[in-house]
C-alpha positions as CSV (number, residue, x, y, z in Angstrom):
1,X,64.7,79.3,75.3
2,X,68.2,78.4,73.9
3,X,70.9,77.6,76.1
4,X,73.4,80.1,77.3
5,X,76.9,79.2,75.6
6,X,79.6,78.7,77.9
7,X,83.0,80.0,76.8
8,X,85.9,78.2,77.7
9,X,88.8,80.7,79.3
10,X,90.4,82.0,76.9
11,X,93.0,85.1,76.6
12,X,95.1,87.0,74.1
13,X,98.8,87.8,74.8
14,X,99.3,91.3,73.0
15,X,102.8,91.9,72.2
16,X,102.5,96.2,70.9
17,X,105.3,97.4,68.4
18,X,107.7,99.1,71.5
19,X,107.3,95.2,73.0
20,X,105.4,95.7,75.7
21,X,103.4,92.8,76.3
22,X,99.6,92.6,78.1
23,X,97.4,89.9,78.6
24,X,93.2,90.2,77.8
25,X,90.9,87.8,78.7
26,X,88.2,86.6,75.7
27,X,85.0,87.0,78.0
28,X,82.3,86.8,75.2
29,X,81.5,85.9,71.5
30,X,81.9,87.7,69.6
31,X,85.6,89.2,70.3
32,X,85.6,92.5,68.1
33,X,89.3,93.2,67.2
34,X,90.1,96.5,65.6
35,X,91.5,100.4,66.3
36,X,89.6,102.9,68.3
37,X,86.3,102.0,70.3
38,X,83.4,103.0,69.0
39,X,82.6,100.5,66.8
40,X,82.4,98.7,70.4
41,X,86.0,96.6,69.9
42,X,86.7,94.8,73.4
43,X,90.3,94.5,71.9
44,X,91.5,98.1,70.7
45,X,94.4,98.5,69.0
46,X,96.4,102.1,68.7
47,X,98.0,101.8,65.1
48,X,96.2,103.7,62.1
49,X,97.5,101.2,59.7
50,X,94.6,98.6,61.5
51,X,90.8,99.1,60.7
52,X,88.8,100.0,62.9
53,X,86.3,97.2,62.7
54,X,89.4,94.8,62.2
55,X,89.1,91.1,63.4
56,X,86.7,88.9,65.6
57,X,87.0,85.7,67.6
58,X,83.8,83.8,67.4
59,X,83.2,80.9,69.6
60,X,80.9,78.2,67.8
61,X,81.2,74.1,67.2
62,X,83.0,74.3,70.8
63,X,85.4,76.2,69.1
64,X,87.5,79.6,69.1
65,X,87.7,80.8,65.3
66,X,89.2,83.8,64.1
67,X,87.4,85.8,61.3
68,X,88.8,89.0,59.2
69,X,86.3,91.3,59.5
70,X,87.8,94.0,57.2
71,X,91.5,94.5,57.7
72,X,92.6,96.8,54.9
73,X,96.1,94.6,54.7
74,X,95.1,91.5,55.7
75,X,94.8,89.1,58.5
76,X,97.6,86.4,59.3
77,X,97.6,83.7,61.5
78,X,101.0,82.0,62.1
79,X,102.5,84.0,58.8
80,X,99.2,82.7,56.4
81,X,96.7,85.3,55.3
82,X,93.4,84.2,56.4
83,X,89.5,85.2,56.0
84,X,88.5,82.5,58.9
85,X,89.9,79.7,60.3
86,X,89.6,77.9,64.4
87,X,92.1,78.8,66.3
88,X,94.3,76.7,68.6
89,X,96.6,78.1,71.5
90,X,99.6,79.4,70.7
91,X,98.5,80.7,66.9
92,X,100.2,83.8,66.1
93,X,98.0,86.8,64.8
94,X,99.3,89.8,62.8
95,X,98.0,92.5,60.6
96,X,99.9,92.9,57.4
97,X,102.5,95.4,59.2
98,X,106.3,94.4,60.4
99,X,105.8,96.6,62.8
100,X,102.7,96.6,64.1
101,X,100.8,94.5,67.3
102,X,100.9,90.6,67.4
103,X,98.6,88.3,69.1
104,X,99.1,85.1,70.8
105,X,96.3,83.1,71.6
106,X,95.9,81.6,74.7
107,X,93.2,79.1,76.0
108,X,92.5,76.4,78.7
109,X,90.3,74.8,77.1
110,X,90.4,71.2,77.6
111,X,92.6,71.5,81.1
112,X,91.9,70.1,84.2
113,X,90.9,72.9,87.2
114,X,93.5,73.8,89.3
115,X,91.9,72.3,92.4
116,X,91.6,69.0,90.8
117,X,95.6,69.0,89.5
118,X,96.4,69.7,93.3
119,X,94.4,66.9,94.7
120,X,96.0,64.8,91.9
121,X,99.7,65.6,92.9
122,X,99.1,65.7,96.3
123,X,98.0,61.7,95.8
124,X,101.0,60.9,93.8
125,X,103.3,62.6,96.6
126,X,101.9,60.3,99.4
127,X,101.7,57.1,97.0
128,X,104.0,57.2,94.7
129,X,107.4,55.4,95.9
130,X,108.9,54.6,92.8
131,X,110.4,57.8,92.4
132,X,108.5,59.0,89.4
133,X,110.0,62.3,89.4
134,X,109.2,62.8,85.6
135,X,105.8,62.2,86.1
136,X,105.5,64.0,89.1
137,X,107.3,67.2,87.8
138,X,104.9,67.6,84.2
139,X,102.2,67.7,87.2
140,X,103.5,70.0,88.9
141,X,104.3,72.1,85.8
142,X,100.7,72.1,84.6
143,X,99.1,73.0,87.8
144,X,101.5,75.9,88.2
145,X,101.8,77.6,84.6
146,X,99.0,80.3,85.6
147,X,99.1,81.7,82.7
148,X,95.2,82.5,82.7
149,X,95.1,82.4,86.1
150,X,92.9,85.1,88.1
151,X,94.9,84.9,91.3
152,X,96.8,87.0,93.1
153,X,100.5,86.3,92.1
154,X,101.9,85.2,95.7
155,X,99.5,82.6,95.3
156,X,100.5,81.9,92.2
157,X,104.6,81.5,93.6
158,X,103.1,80.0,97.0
159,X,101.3,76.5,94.8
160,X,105.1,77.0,93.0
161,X,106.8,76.9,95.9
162,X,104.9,74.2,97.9
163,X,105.1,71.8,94.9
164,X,108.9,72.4,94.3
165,X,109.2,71.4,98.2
166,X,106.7,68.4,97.9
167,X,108.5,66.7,94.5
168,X,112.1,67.3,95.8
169,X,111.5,66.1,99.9
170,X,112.8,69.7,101.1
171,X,112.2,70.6,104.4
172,X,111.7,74.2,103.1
173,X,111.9,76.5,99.9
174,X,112.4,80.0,99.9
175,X,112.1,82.0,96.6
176,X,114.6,85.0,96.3
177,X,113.5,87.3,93.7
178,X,115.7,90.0,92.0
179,X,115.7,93.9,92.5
180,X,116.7,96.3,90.9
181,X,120.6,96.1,90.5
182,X,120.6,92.3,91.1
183,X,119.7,92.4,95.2
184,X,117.7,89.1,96.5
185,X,115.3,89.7,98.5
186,X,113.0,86.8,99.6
187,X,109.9,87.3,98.5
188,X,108.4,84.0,100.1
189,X,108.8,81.0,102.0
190,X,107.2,77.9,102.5
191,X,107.8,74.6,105.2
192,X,107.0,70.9,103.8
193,X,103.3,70.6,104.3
194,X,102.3,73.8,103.2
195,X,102.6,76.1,106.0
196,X,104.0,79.5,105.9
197,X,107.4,80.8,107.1
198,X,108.2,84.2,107.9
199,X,111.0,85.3,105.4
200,X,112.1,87.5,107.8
201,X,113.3,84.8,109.5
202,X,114.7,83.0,106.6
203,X,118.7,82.9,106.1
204,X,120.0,81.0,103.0
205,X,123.2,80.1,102.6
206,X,124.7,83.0,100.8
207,X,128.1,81.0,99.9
208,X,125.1,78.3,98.1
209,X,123.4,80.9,96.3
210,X,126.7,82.8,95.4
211,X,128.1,79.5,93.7
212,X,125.0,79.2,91.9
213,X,124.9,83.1,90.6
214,X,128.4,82.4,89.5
215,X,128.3,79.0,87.7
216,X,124.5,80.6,86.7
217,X,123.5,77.1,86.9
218,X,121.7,75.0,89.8
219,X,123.7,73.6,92.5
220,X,122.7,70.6,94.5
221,X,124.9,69.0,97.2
222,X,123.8,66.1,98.5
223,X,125.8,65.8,101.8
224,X,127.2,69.1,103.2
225,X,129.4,67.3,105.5
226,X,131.2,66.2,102.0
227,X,130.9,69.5,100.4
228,X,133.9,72.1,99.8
229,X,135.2,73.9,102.8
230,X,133.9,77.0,102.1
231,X,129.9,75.3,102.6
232,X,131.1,73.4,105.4
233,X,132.1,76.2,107.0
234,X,129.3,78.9,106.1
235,X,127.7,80.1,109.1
236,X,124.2,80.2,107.9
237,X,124.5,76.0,107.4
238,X,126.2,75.6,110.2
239,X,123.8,77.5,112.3
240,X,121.2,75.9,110.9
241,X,122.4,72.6,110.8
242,X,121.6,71.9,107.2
243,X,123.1,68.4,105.5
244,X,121.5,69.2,101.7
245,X,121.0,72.2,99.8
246,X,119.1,72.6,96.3
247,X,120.2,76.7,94.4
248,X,118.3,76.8,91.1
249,X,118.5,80.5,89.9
250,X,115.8,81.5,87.4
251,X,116.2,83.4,83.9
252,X,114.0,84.2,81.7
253,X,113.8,82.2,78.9
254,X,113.6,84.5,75.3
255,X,111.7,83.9,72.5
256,X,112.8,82.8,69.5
257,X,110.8,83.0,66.1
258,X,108.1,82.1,68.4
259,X,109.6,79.3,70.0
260,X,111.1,79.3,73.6
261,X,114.7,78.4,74.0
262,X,116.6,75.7,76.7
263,X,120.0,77.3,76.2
264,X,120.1,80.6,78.7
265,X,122.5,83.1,77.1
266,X,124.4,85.6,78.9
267,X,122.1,88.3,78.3
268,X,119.1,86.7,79.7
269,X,117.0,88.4,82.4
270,X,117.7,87.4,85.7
271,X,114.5,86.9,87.8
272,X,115.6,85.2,91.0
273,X,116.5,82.0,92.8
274,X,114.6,78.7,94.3
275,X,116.7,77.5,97.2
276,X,115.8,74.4,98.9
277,X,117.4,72.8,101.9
278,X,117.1,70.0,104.4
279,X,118.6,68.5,107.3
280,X,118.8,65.3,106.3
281,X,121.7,64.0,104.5
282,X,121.0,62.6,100.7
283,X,117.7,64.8,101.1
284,X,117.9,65.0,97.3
285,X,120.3,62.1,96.0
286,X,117.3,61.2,93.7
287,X,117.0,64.0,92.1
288,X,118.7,63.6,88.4
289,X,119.9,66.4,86.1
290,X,117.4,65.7,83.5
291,X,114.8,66.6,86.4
292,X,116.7,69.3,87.7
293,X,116.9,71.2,84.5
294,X,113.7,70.9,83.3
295,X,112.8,72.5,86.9
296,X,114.8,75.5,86.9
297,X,113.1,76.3,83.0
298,X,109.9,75.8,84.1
299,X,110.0,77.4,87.5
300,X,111.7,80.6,85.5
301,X,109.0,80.5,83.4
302,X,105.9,80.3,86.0
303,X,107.5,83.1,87.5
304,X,107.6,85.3,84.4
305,X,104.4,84.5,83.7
306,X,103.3,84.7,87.0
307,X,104.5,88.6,86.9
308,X,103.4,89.3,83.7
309,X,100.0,88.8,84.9
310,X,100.7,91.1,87.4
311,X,101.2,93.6,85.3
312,X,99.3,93.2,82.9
313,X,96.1,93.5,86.1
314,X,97.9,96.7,86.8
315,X,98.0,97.9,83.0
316,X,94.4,96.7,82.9
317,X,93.9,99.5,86.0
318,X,95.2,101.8,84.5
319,X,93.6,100.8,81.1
320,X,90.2,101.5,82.7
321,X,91.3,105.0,84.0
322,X,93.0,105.7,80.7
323,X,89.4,105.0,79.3
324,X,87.1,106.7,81.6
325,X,89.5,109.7,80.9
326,X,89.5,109.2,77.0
327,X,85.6,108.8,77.8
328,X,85.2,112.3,79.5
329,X,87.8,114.2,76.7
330,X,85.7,112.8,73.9
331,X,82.2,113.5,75.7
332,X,83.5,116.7,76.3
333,X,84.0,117.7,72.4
334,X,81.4,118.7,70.3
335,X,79.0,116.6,68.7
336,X,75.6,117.5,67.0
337,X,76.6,120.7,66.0
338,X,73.2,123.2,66.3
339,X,72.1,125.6,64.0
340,X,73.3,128.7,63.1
341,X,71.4,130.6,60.6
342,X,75.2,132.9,59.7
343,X,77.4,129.8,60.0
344,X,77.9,125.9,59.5
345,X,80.6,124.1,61.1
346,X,82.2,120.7,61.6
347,X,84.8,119.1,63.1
348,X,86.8,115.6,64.1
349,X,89.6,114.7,66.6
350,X,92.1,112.0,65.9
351,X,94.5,111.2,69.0
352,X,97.6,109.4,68.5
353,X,97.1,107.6,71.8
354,X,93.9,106.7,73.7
355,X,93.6,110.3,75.3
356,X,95.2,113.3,73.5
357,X,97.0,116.7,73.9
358,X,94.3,118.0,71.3
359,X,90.9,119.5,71.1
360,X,88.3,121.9,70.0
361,X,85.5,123.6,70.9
362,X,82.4,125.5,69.5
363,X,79.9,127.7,71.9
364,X,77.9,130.3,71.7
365,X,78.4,134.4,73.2
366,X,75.2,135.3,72.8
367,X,72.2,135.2,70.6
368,X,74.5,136.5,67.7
369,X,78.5,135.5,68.2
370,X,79.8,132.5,68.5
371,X,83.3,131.3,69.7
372,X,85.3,128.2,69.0
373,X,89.0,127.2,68.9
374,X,91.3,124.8,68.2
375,X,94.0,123.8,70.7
376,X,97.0,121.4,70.9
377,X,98.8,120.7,74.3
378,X,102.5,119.6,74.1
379,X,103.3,116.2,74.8
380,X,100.8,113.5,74.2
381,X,98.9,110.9,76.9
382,X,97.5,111.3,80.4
383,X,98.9,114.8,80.9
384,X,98.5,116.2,77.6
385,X,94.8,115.5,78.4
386,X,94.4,117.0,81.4
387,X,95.6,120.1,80.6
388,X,93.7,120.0,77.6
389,X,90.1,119.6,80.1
390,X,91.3,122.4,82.0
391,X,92.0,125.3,79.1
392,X,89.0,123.6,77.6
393,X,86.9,124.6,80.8
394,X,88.9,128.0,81.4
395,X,88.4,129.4,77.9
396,X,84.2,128.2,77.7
397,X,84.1,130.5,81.1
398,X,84.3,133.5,78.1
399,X,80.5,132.6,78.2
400,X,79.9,134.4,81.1
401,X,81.2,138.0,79.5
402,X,85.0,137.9,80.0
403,X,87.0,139.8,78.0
404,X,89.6,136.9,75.9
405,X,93.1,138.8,76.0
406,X,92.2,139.2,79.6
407,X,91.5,135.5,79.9
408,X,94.5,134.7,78.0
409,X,96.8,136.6,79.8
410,X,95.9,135.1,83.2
411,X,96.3,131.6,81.7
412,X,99.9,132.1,80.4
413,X,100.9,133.6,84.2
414,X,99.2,130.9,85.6
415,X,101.0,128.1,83.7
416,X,104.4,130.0,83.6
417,X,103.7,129.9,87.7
418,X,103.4,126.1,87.8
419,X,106.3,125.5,85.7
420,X,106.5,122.0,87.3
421,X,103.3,121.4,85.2
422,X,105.8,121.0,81.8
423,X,103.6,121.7,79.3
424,X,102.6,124.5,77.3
425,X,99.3,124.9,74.3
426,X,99.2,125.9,70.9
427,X,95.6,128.2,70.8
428,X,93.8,129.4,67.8
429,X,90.2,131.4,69.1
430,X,88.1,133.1,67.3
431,X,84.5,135.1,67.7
432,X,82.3,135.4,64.6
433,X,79.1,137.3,64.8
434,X,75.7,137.1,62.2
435,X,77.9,140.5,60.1
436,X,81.2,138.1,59.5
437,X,83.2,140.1,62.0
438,X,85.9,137.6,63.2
439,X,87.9,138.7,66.5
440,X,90.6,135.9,67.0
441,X,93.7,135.3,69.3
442,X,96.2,133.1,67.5
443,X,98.6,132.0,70.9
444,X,101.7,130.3,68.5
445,X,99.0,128.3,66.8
446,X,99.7,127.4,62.6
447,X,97.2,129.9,60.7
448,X,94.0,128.5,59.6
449,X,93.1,128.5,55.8
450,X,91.2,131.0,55.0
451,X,89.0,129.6,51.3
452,X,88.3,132.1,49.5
453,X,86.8,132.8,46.2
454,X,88.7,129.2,44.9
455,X,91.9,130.4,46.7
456,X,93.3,128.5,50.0
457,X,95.4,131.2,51.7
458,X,96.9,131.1,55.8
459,X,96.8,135.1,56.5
460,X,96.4,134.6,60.3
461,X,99.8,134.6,61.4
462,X,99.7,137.8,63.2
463,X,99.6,136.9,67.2
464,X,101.5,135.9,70.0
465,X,103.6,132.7,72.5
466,X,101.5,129.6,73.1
467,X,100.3,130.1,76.2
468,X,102.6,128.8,79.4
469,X,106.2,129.3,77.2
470,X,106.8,132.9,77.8
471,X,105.7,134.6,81.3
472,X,106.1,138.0,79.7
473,X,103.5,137.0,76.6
474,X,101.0,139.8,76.2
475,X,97.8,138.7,74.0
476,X,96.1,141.0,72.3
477,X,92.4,140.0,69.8
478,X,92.8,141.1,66.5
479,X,90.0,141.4,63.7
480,X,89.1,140.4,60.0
481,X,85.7,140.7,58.5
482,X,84.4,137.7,56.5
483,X,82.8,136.8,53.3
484,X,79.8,135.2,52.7
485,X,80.7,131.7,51.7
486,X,84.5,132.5,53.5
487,X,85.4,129.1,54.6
488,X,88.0,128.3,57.8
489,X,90.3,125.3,58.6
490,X,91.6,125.2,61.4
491,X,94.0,122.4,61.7
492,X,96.6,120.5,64.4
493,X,99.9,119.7,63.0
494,X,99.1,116.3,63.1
495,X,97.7,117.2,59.5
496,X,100.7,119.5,58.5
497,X,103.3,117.1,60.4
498,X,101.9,113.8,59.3
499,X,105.2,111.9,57.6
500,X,105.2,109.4,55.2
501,X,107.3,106.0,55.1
502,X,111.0,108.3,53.8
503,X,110.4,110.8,56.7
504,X,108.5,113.6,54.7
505,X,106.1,115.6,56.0
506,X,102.7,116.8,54.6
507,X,103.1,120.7,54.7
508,X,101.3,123.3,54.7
509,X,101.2,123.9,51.4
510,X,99.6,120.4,50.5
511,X,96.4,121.2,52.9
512,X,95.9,124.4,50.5
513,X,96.2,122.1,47.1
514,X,93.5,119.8,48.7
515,X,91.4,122.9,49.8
516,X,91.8,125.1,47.0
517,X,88.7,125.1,44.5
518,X,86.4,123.4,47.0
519,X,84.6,126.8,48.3
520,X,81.3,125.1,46.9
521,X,82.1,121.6,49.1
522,X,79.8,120.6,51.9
523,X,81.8,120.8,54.8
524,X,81.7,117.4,56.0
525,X,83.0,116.5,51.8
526,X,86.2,118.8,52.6
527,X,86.6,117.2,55.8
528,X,86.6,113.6,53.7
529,X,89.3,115.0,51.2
530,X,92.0,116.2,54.2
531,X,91.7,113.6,55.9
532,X,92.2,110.9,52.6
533,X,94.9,112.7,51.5
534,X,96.7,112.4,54.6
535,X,96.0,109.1,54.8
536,X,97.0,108.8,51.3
537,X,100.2,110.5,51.8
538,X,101.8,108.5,54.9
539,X,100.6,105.4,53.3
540,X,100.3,103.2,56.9
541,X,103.4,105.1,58.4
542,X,102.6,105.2,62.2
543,X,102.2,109.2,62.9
544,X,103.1,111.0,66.3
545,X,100.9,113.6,66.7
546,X,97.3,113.8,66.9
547,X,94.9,114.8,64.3
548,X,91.9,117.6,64.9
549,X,90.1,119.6,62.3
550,X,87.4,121.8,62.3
551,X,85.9,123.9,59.9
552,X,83.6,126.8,60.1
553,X,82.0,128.5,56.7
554,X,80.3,131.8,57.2
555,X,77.1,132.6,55.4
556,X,75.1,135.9,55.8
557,X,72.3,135.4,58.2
558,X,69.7,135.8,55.9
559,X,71.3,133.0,53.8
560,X,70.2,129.7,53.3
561,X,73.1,126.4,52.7
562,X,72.9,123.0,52.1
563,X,75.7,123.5,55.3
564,X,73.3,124.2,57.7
565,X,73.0,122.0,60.8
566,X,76.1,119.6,59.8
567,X,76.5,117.6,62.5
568,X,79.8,115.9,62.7
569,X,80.7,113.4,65.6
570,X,84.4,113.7,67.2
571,X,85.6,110.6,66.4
């Protein structure tokens, strides 16, 4: 039996078009890259423009190698298009779009454990007498850039802290980090040796740190009995009986084209402040500004990176319940369509985001009528699709005999009651028994096309508010009697809506071009042709709104059709 191949820890920094930026871990070989999830992608990607089986990272020769596995644009590493090539940290990854995701990759290969860099500097602080600092800091710096780290961030600050202490001979380090409208508040402090203090009981010297926010450079004074009156005289030093004091304060340092930059510009984010004191007098004599420097950079940026892995575990939480959600809405669409001997049907849903404010549904009244819908839920995300689960629940309750303007009615009062709730649907539903009678409700939903005879025609616009908009709404079913061969579309205005790269938008009147003629089509082949020309039409512009479709083609029951039993998965 072959050996099982250890990865090395590795991890992708994904910066998405808004520039939010997360952090996922490569766990396994290979990666899959690519948008949506069911071609299994441990890396999904929300942008249309990126395929859906997109990119993998394949671990082989002891190395990480990046492979395009079908990007319709293109795969780029560091600006160069690329079919494979290994990949070493810091390569940037993009997709053919300006405005699309970009990947850093990230990897430890090759690094020492953190338990063995800590022995290592802890050896060099007790032996080293020849003041070293240089050599001592880059330590330091490597054991405490936690990038891929797995531990909880106050560790992460603590091992910054205790080094910071241990290289500079402080009796004590605090780190102040910044609230909201520039407050410190000390987050933690540490005594020489490691041992906690309680930072309730810390005091810095406020006239220190406010000499250091205003110069918004580090201050060190070596001797406080020589320092300006104003220290001298501060009552927290005095108090305290402190002879040296080390302020760094900490920005964080921008990119630029990739790069990070030394000089902090005004508009840099402020993150907090190190403070360090003693009460010995020349505490810190030895420390140069060459040393000093390089600290505050590095320290600002262990602390960014220390809390952007902090957030990204808490966007990972809520990743996983974004998922399990989007798992539930999509297992709660229809999938293998049964068979109807009067009717063949089909359907897809597209969202925008991972869970969506569409949906639509298909279920049967009987051994002879059917129902099914097509809804869209203001607003997009998390709440779009739980309201979405509940009309979706409510309205498949008509199963049980309820009449569906009485059903209708008590969902817009009940909405309109919880205005707090925000959000109102769109509704088309419709009943269509084995004689092509069609009872529908449309509650402010766009028509459906009705093909007919070669002819694409939207004749449904008699109806009502979307439900939760208007309290007073009264819904009422009307009726239409159907065709043989009479084919619906009912449609989102993600299809109508969809805009192109100037700012157009599909229309309406483009579906019916598409539709018209195609009476003949297999359903799932009329489903293909919307959903290319869409495509076609924003050519890669990012849309806002989801996509659903579903069509429904009636045929007399004692009809046969190559339609029968389409089974269409909700993608």
């Amino acid at each position: 039996m072959a050996d099982t191949q250890i990865i090395p820890e590795a991890a992708l920094e994904v910066i998405s078009p808004d520039g939010a930026r997360r952090f996922v871990r490569v766990t396994q070989s290979p990666f899959l890259i690519g948008r949506g999830g069911e071609t299994g992608n441990h890396l999904q990607l929300s942008d249309r423009r990126i395929s859906r089986q997109c990119a993998a990272i394949v671990f082989e020769g002891g190395r990480f190698h990046l492979e395009d596995r079908g990007q319709r644009r293109g795969l780029f590493v560091n600006g160069k298009k690329i079919e494979s090539r290994p990949l070493t940290a810091g390569d940037a990854i993009t997709f053919g779009l300006d405005d699309s995701y970009q990947l850093f990759f990230r990897s430890s290969a090759g690094e020492e454990e953190l338990p063995a860099l800590l022995t290592r500097i802890e050896r060099i602080s007790s032996s080293d007498t020849s003041g070293g600092g240089l050599r001592k800091l880059n330590l330091l710096l490597e054991a405490t850039s936690l990038l891929h780290s797995q531990l909880p961030l106050d560790s992460v600050l603590g091992s910054m802290v205790d080094h910071a202490v241990s290289i500079t001979k402080a009796d004590r380090g605090v780190l102040l980090m910044a609230e909201e409208g520039g407050a410190l508040r000390v987050r933690l402090a540490r005594r020489n040796g490691g041992s906690r203090l309680s930072p309730e009981g810390i005091t810095p010297s406020q006239t220190a740190l406010h000499m250091a926010l205003e110069q918004r450079a580090a201050v060190i004074t070596e001797d406080l009995a020589q320092a300006t009156i104003d220290l001298q005289a501060a009552q927290s030093i005095v108090a305290q009986g402190l002879r040296s004091v080390v302020v760094i304060p900490l920005y964080a340092a921008i990119r630029r084209n990739g790069a990070e930059s030394g000089v902090t510009p005004r508009h840099d984010t402020f993150l907090g402040v190190l403070y360090l004191d003693s009460r010995r007098p020349a505490a810190f004599s030895k420390l140069d500004r060459q040393i000093l420097d390089a600290l505050s950079l590095e320290a600002a940026s262990i602390l960014d990176n220390a809390r952007l892995v902090e957030r990204e575990r808490e966007r990972q939480r809520m990743e996983q319940e974004i998922n399990i959600a989007r798992d539930i809405q999509q297992a709660l669409l229809p999938r293998n369509f049964p068979h109807h001997p009067h009717f063949a049907v089909t359907g897809c849903n597209f969202p925008c985001l991972a869970v969506g404010g569409d949906y639509f549904d298909v279920f049967p009244l009987g051994e002879e009528r059917t129902a099914f819908l097509i809804a869209d839920v203001s607003g997009k995300g998390l709440g779009a699709a739980l309201l979405t689960t509940m009309l979706q629940g409510a309205l498949c309750g008509m199963s049980l005999g309820t009449d569906p303007a009485r059903v209708f009615n008590h969902l817009n009062r009940f909405l309109c009651e919880h205005a707090e709730v925000g959000r109102y649907a769109t509704l088309f539903f419709a009943i269509l028994d084995h004689e092509g009678n069609l009872e529908f409700i449309n509650a402010g939903h766009p028509s459906p096309i009705l093909i007919r005879e070669g002819r694409a025609e939207a004749p449904f616009t008699e109806g009502s508010f979307p439900v939760g908009l208007i309290p007073e709404a009264e819904y009422f079913t009307a009726r239409v009697k159907l065709e043989p061969n009479d084919t619906l579309v009912l449609f989102s205005d993600g299809v109508t809506e969809a805009m192109d790269p100037e700012d157009n938008m599909y229309g309406v009147p483009r579906l019916q071009e598409v539709l018209a003629g195609q009476q003949d089509a297999p359903l799932e082949q009329m489903q293909k042709a919307v959903l290319e020309s869409v495509e076609n039409f924003s050519r890669g512009a990012r849309q806002a709104d989801d996509l659903t479709l579903l069509l429904v083609r009636y045929r007399a029951a004692h009809a046969l059709s190559d339609d029968q039993g389409v089974q269409s998965a909700a993608a």
